[in-house]
MDAnalysis code that builds the backbone (N, CA, C; Angstrom):
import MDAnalysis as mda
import numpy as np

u = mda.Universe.empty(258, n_residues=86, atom_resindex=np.repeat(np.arange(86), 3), trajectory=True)
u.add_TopologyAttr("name", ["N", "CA", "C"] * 86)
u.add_TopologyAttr("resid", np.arange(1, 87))
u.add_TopologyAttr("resname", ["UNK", "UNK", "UNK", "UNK", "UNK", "UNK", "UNK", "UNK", "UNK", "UNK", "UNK", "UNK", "UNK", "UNK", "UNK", "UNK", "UNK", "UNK", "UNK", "UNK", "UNK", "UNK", "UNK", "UNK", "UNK", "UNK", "UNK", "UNK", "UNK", "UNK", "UNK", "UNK", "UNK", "UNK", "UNK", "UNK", "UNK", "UNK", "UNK", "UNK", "UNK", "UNK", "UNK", "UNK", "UNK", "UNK", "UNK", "UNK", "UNK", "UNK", "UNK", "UNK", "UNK", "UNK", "UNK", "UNK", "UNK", "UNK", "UNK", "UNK", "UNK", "UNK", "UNK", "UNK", "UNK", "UNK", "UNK", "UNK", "UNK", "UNK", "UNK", "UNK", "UNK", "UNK", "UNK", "UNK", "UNK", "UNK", "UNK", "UNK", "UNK", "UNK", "UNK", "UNK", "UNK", "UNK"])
u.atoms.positions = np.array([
    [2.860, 14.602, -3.144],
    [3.108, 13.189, -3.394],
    [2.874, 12.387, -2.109],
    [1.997, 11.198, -2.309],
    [2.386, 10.137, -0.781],
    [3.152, 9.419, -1.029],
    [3.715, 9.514, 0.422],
    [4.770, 8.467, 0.702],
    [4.629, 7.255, 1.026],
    [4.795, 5.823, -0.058],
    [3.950, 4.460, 0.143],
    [5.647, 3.699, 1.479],
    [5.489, 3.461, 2.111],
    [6.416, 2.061, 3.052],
    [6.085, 0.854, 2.552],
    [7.093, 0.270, 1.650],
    [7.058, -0.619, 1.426],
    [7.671, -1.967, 2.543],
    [6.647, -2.272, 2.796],
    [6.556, -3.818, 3.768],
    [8.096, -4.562, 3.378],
    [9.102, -5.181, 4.511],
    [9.810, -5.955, 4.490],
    [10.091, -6.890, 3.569],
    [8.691, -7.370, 3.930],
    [8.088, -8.781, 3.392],
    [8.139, -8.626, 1.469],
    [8.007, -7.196, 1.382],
    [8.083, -7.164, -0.530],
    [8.747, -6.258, -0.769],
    [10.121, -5.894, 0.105],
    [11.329, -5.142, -0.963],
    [12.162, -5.503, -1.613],
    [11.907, -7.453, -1.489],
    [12.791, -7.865, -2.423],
    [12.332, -7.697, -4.182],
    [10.901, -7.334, -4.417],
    [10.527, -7.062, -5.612],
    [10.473, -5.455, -5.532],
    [11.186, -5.009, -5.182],
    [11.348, -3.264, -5.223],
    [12.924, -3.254, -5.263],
    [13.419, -4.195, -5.091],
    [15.154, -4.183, -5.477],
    [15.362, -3.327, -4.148],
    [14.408, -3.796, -2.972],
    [15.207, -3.094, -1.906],
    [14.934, -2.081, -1.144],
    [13.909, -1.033, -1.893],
    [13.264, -0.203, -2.062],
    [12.213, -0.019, -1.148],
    [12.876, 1.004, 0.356],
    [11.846, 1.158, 1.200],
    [10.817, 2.125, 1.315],
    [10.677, 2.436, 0.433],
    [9.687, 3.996, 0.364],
    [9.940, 4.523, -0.923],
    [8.520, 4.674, -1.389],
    [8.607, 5.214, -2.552],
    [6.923, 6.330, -3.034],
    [7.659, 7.777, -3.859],
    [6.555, 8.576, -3.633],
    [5.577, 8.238, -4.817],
    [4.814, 8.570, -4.510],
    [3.778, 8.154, -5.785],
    [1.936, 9.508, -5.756],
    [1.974, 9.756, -7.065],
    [0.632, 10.311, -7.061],
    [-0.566, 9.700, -7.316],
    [-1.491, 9.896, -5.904],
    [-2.847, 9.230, -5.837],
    [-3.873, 9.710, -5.056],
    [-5.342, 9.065, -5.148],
    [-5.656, 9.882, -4.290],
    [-6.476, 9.099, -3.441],
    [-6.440, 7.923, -3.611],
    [-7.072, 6.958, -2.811],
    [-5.565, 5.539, -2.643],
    [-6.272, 4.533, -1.761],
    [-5.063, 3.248, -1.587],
    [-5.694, 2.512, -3.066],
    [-6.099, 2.322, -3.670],
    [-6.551, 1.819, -5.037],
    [-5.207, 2.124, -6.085],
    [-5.012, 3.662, -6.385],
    [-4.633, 4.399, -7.069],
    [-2.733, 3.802, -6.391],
    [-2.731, 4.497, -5.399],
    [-1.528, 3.845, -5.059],
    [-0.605, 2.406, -5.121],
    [-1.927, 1.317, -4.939],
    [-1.532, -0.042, -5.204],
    [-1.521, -0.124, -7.461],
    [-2.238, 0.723, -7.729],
    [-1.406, 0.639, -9.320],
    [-0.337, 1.074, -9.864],
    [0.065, 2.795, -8.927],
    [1.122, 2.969, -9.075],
    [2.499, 2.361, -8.806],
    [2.132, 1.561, -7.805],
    [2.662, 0.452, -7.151],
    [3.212, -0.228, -8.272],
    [2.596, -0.962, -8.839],
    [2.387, -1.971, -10.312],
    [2.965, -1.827, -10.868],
    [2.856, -0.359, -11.602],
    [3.545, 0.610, -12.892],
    [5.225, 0.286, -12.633],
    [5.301, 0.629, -11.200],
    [6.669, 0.481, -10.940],
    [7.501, -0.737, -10.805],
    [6.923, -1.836, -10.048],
    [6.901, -3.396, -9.546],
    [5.727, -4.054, -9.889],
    [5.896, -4.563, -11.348],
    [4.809, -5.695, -11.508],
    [4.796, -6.705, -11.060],
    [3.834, -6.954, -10.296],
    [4.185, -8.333, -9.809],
    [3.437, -8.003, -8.132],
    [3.839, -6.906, -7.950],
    [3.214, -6.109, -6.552],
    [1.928, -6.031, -6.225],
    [1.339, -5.912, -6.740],
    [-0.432, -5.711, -6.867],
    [-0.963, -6.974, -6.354],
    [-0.318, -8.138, -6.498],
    [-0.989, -9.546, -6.392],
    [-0.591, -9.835, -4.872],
    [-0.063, -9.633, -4.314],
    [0.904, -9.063, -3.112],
    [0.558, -8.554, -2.484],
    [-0.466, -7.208, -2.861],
    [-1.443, -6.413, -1.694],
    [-2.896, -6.732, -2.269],
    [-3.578, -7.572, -3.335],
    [-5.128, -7.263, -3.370],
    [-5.501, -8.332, -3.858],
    [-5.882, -9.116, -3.056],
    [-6.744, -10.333, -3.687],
    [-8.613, -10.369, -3.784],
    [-8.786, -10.676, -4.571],
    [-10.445, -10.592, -5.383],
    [-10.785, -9.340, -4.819],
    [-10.121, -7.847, -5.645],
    [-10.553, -6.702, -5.152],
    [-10.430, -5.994, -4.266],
    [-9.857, -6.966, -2.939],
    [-9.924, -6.267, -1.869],
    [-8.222, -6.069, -1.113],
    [-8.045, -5.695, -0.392],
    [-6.601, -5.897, 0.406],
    [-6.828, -7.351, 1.094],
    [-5.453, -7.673, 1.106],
    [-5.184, -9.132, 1.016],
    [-5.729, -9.647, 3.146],
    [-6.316, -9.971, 3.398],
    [-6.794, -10.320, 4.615],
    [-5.703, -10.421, 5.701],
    [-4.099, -11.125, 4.987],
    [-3.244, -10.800, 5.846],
    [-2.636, -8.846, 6.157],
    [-3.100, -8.294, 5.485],
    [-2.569, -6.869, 5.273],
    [-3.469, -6.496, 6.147],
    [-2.742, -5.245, 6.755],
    [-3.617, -3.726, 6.746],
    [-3.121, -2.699, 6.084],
    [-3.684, -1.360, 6.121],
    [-3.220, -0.440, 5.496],
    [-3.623, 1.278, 6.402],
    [-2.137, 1.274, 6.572],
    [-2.535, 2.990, 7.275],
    [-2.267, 3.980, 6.963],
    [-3.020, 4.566, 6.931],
    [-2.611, 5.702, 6.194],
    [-2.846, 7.107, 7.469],
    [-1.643, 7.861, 7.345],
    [-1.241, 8.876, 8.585],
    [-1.553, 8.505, 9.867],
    [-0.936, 7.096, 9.988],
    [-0.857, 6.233, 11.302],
    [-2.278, 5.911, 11.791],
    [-3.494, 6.079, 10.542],
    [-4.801, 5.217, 10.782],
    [-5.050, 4.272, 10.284],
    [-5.988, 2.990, 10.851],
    [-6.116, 1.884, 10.068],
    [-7.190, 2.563, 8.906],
    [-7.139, 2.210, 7.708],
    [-7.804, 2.351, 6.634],
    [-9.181, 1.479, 6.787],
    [-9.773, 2.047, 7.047],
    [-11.235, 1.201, 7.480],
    [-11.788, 0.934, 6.154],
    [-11.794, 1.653, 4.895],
    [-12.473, 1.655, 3.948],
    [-11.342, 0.788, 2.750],
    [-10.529, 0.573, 3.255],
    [-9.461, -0.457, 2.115],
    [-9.453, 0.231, 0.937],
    [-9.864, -0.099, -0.139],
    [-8.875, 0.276, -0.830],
    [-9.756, 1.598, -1.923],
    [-10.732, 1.913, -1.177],
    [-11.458, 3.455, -1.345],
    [-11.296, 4.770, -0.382],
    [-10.114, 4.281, 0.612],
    [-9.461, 4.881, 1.535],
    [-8.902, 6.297, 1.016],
    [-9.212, 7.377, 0.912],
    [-8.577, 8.260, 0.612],
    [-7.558, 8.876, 1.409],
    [-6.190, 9.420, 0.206],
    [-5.217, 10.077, 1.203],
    [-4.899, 11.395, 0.880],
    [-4.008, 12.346, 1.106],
    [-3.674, 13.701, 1.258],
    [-2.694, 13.549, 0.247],
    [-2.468, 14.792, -0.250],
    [-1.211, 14.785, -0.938],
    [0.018, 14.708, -0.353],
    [0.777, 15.035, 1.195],
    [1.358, 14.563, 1.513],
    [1.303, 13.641, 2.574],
    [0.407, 12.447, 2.335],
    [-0.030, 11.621, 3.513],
    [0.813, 10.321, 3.417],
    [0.999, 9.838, 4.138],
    [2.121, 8.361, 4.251],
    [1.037, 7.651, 4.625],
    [1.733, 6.331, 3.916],
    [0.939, 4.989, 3.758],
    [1.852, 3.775, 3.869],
    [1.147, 2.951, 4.909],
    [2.240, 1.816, 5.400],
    [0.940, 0.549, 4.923],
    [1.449, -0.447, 4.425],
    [1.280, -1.857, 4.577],
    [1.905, -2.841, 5.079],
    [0.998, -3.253, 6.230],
    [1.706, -3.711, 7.663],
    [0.849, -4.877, 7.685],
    [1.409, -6.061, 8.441],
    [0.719, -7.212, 8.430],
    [-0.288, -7.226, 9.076],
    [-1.283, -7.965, 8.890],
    [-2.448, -7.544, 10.154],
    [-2.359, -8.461, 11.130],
    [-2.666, -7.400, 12.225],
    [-2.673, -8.330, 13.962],
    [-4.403, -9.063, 13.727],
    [-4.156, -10.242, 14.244],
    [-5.008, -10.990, 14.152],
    [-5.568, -11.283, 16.043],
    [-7.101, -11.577, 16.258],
    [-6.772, -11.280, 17.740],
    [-8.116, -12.185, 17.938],
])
């Protein structure tokens, strides 16, 4: 299972909820499982297809270069973290 970190910024639509496991095998797959659980979430991390421009996404403490065709491990952790802008 990966382990998704749910961002500060949206555990008030997770009732709080800082981590949660989910089966996937890319960040795509994860942001639906996401959904399944917290509707409302998806709009939150992916706008027109893509991850939301303020986001990043890491997965086993790498930036996800490939967004949301990013593949992960079965036990790989995944953070959505705001993006540093520079």
């Amino acid at each position: 299972m990966v382990t998704v970190f749910i961002p500060t910024m949206l555990q008030a639509m997770t009732g709080g909820t800082k981590e949660v496991e989910v089966e996937a095998a890319n960040v795509r797959q994860i942001i639906d499982r996401l959904e399944e659980l917290y509707p409302g979430i998806k709009d939150r991390l992916v706008e027109g297809g893509r991850i939301r421009p303020n986001l990043s996404v890491a997965v086993d403490g790498e930036v996800a270069r490939l967004g949301l065709l990013e593949k992960v491990g079965e036990n790989s952790e995944v953070h959505f973290v705001p993006a540093i802008g520079g």
